[in-house]
C-alpha positions in Angstrom: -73.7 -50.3 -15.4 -74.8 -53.6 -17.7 -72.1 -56.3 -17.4 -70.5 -55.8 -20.8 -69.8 -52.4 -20.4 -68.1 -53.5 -16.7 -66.5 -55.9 -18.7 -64.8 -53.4 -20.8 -63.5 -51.4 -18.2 -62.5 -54.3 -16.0 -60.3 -55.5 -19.0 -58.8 -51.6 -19.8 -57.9 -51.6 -16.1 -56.0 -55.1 -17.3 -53.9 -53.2 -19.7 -53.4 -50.7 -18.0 -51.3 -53.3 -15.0 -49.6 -55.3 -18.0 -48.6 -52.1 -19.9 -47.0 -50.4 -17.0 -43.5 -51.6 -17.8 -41.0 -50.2 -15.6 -41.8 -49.3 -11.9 -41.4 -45.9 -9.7 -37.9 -47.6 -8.4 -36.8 -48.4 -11.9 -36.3 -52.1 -11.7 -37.0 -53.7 -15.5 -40.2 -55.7 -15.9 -40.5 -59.5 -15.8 -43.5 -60.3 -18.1 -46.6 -58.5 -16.6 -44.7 -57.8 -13.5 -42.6 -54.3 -12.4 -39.8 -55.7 -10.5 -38.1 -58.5 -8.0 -36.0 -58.2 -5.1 -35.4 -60.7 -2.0 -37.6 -59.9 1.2 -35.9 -60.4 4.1 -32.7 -61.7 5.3 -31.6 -64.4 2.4 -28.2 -65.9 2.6 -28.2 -66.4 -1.4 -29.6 -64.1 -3.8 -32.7 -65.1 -5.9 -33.8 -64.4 -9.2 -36.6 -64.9 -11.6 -36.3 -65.1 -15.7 -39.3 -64.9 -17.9 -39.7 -67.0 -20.8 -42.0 -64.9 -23.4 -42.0 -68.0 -25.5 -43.8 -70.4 -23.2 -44.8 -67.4 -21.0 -43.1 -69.6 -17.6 -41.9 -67.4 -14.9 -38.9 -69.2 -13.2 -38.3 -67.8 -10.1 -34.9 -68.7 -7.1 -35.4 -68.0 -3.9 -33.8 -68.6 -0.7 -34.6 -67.9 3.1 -35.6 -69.3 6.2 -39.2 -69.2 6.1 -42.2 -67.5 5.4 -44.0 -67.7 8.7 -44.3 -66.4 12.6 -43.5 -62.5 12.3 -40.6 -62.3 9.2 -40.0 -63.5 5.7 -37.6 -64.0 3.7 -37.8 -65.2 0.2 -37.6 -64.1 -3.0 -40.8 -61.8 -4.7 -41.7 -61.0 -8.3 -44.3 -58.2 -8.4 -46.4 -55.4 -9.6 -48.8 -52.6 -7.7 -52.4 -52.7 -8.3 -55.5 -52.0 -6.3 -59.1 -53.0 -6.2 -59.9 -56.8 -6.2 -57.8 -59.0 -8.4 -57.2 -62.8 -8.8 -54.1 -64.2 -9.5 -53.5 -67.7 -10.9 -50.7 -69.9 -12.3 -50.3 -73.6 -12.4 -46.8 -74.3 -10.4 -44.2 -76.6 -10.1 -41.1 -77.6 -8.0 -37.6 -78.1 -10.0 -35.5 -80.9 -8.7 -35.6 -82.6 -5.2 -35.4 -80.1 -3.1 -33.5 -79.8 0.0 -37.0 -79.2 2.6 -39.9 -80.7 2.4 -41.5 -77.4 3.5 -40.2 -75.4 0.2 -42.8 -72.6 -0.8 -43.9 -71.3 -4.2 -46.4 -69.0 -3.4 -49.1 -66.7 -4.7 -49.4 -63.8 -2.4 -50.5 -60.2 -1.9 -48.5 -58.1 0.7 -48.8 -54.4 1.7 -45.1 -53.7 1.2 -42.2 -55.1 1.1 -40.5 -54.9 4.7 -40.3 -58.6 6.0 -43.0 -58.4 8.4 -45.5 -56.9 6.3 -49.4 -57.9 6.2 -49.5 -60.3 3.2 -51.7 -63.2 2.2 -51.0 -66.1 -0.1 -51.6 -69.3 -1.5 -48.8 -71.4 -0.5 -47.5 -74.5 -2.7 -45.2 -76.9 0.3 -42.9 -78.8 -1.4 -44.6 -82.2 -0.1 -47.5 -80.6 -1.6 -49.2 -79.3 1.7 -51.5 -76.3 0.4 -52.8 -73.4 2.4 -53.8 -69.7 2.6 -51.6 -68.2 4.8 -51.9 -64.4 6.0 -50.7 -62.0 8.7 -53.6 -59.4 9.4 -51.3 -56.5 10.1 -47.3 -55.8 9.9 -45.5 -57.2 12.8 -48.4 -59.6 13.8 -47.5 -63.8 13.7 -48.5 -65.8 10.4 -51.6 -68.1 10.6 -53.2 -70.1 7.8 -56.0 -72.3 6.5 -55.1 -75.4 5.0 -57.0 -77.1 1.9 -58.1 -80.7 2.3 -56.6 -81.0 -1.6 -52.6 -81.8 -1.3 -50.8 -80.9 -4.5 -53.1 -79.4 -6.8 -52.3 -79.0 -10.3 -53.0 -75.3 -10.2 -53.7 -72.4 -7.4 -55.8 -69.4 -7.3 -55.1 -66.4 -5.2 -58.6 -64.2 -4.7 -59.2 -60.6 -3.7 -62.5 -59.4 -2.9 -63.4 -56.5 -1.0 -61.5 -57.3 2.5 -61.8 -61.1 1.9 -59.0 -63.0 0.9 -59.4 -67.0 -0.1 -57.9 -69.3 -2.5 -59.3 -72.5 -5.1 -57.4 -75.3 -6.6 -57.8 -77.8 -9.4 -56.8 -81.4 -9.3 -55.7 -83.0 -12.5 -58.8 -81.8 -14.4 -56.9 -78.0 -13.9 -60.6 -76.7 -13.0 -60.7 -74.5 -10.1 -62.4 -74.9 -7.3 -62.7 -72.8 -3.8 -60.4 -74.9 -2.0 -62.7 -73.2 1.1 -62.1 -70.7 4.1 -61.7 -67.0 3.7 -59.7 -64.6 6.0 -60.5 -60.4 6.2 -57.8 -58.6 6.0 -57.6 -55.3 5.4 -54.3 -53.5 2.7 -54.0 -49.9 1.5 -53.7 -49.4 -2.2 -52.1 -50.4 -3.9 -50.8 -53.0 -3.0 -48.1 -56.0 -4.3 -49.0 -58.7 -5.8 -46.8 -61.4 -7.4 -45.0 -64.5 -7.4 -42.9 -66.0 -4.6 -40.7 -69.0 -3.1 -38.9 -69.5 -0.1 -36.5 -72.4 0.0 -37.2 -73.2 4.0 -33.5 -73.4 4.4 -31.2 -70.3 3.8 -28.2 -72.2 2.6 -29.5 -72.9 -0.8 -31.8 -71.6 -3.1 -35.0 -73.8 -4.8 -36.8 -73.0 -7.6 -40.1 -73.2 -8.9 -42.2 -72.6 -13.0 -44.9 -70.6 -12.4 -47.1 -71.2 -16.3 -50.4 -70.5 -17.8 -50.7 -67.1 -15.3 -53.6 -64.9 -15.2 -53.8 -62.0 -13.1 -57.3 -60.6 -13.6 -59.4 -57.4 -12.1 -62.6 -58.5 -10.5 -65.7 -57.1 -9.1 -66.5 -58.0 -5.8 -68.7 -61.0 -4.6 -71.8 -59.4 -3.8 -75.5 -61.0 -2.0 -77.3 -63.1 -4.2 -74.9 -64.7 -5.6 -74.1 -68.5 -5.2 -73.1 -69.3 -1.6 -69.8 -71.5 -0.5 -70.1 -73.0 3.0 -67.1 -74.5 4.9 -66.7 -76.8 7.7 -63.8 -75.9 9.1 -61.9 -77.0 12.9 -59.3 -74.8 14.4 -56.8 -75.5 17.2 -56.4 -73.7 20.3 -52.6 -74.4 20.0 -51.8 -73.2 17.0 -55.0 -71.0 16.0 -54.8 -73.0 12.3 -57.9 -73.6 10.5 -57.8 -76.4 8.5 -60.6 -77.1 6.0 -63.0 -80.1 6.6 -65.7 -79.6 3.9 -66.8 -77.1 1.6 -70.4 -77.6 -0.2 -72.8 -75.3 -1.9 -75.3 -76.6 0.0 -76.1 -74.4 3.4 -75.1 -76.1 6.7 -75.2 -75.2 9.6 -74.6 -75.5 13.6 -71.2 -78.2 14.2 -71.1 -80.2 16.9 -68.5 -83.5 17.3 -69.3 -87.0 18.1 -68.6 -88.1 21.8 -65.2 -89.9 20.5 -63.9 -86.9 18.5 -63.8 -88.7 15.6 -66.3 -87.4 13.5 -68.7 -84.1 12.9 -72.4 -83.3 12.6 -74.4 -80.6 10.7 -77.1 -79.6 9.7 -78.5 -78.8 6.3 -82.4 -79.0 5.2 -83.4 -79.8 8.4 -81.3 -83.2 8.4 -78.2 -83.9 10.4 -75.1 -85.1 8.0 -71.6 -86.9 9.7 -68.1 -86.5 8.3 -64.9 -87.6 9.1 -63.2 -84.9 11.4 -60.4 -85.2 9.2 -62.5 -84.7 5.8 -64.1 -87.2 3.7 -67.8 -87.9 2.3 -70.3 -86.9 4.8 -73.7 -89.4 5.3 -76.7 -89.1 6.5 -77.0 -89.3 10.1 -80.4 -88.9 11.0 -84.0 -86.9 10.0 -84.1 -84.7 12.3 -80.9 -82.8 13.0 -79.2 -81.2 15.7 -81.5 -78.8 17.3 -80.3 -74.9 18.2 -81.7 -73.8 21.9 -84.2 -70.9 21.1 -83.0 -69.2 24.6 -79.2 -69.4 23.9 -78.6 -71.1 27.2 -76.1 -73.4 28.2 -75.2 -75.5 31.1 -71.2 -75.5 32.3 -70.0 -79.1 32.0 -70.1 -79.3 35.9 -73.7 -77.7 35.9 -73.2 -75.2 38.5 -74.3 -72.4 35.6 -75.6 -71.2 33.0 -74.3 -68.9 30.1 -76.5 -67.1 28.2 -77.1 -63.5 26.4 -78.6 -60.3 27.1 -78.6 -56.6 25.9 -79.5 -54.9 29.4 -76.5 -53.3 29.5 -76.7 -52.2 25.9 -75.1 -54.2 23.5 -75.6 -58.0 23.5 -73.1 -59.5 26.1 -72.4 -62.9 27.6 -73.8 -63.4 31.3 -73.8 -66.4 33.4 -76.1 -67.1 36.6 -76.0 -70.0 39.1 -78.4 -73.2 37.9 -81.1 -72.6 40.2 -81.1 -69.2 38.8 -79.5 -66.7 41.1 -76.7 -65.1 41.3 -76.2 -63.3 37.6 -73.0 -62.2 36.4 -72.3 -60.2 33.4 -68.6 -62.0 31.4 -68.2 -59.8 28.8 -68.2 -55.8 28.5 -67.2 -54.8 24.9 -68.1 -52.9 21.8 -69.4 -55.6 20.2 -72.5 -58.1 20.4 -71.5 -61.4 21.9 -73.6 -64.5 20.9 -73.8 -68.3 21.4 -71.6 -69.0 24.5 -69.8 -72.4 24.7 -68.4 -74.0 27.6 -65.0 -76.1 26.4 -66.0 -79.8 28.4 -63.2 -79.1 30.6 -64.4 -76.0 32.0 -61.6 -73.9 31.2 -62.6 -71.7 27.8 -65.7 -70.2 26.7 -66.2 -69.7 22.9 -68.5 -67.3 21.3 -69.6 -65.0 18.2 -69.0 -60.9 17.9 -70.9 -59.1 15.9 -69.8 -55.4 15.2 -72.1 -52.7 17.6 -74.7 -51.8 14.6 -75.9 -55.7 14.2 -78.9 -56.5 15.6 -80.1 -60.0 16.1 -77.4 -62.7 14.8 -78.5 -62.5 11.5 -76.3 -64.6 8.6 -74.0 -63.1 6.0 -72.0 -60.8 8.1 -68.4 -60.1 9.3 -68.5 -61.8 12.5 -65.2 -62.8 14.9 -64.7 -66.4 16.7 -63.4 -65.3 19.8 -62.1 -67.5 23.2 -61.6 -66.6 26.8 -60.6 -68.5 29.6 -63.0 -69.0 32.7 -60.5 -67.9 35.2 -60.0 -64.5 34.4 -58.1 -64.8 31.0 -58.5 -61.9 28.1 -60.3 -62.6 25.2 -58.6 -63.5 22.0 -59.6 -64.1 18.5 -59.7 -67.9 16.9 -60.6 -66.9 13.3 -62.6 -63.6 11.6 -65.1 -64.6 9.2 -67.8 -64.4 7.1 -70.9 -65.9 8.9 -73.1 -65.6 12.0 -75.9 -67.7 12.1 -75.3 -70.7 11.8 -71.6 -70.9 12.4 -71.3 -72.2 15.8 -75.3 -72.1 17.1 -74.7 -75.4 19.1 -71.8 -76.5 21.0 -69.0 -77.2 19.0 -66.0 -78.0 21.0 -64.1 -81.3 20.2 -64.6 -83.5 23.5 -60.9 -83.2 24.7 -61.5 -79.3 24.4 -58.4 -78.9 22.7 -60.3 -77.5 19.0 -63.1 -76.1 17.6 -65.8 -76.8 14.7 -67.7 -74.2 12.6 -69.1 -73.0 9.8 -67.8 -70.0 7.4 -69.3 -68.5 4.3 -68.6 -67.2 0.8 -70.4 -65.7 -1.4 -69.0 -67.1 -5.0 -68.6 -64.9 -8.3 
């Protein structure tokens, strides 16, 4: 198919969402979308009005929050399926009541309070984030952007990757950086949403200059995003650090915590833990351990991988070399153990079965157990594998962890 011909039919599949005018439930259209209704318990009804003149969308919503395992706020929307972008410029009317006042961007799977969903979320002190929740009934988690108060916010649906990009005053977008997989049913809703953050009033937000838009998913060989990213054990939060078109690789933190390392070409770059410019640090660069092995912060043993059982699992031995015992028995490959410095967590890399090798550009899973017998859980599932956390990359109070994830740009 040459690209003007999937033009075409990418635009026709346009129509075909704006034309739809009134939805299976028979709720009136607003603009391009099929209906609105309040998700969630909401003390106050909200509303939206569409202004066909200056094409703004003004939606009122109330609720408690959109967050843990329920929402409620107030949803303008339409059905669609295959990979669509969504983007508006938005902006807060009045004061506000709570600083933590959402206008969102968002994708959900229904519209029962606790349903999967994924957004870009507007704060009303100008936080921004992606925020999801993989499957119904499960807790919210997010990534937040490095940019606070963007100008305008993109919402992005490719394949099973979800992500947003922002634009500063210049209104250009930009991946803000991070991606989550999560998996929805067509169709789906997409649409327009706030949450006041306090159910006793309701706030409202102009959503303007919006273009929902079918899109073709990003494929290999195109231009590739990375991100530096830190997550919490706490709170299980990513929070963006750096993103760069450049390809780095392999986060590890200074010994005060203050500050990051990667690599890229060979070099070794430092950045602010909390974002900023990065420098060079050295010429040479951290270097990976061609073995995978790694010393416990006590150094009574090592952790390192092996396939003998089948797939590739996470062993440890004593130091002098005896004494091997096998720490994870999955159905997946398990690469690049890391000791937190306090001896309590182990972090590490799953592949799914059919991967061999830990090659890079692949759905991989961050995953964290504890020593003393705890079950494994997951910290993030990304796009990435080599690369993302080949060297130690536990902040030294072993409270967070640094790595790498990857996007392939349109």
């Amino acid at each position: 198919m040459t690209p003007s011909l999937r033009s075409v039919l990418f635009s026709l599949a346009l129509v075909q969402w704006i034309s739809f005018a009134e939805s299976a439930s028979g709720q009136t259209s607003i603009g391009i979308f099929e209906g609105q209704n309040d998700v969630g318990e909401t003390k106050h009804a909200g509303s939206a009005v569409f202004d066909a003149a200056a094409k703004t969308y003004t939606v009122a919503g109330g609720g408690q929050n959109m967050w843990f395992t329920n929402d409620a706020f107030h949803f303008v929307w339409k059905k669609i399926s295959g990979n669509a972008t969504l983007a508006a410029d938005i902006s807060f009317l009045g004061k506000g009541v709570d600083p933590h006042r959402k206008a969102c961007l968002i994708i959900r799977q229904n519209l029962n309070s606790d349903s999967a969903y994924a957004d870009a979320a507007l704060h009303g002190d100008g936080l921004t984030s992606l925020q999801y929740r993989e499957i119904q009934g499960a807790r919210t988690y997010e990534i937040q952007s490095g940019v606070v108060a963007p100008k305008r916010l993109r919402l992005e649906k490719r394949g099973q990757y979800v992500s947003i990009s922002v634009a500063g005053e210049d209104r250009v977008l930009r991946p803000a950086g991070g991606s989550f997989r999560l998996s929805l049913q067509e169709p789906y809703y997409i649409g327009l949403a706030v949450c006041s953050h306090n159910n006793d009033v309701l706030e409202k937000a102009v959503f303007s200059n919006l273009e929902l838009r079918a899109e073709p998913p990003a494929t290999a060989g195109r231009l590739l995003l990375s991100t530096l990213e830190t997550v919490p054990l706490g709170s299980k939060d990513r929070r963006v650090v750096f993103t760069t078109t450049d390809l780095i690789e392999s986060p590890v933190w200074t010994p005060d915590g203050t500050a990051l390392l990667y690599k890229n070409k060979g070099r070794s770059h430092r950045i602010p833990a909390v974002g900023g410019a990065p420098v060079t640090a050295d010429a040479s660069g951290p270097k990976t351990s061609e073995d995978g092995r790694e010393l416990s912060p006590d150094g009574k043993f090592v952790y390192f991988n092996s396939d003998r059982t089948g797939l590739m699992q996470i062993w440890k031995m004593r130091a002098d070399g005896t004494g091997e015992e096998q720490v994870t028995s999955d159905g997946y490959n398990n690469w690049f153990a890391h000791p937190s410095p306090d001896g309590k967590w182990l972090v590490f890399i799953s592949y799914e079965k059919e991967v061999r090798g830990h090659p890079a550009n692949k759905d991989v899973t961050l995953r964290i157990m504890a020593l003393e017998g705890g079950k494994i859980e997951v910290l993030a599932k990304l796009f990435g594998g080599q690369g993302t956390i080949n060297l130690p990359s536990w902040s030294p109070d072993s409270k967070k962890v640094a790595f790498v994830s990857y996007q392939f740009l349109p």
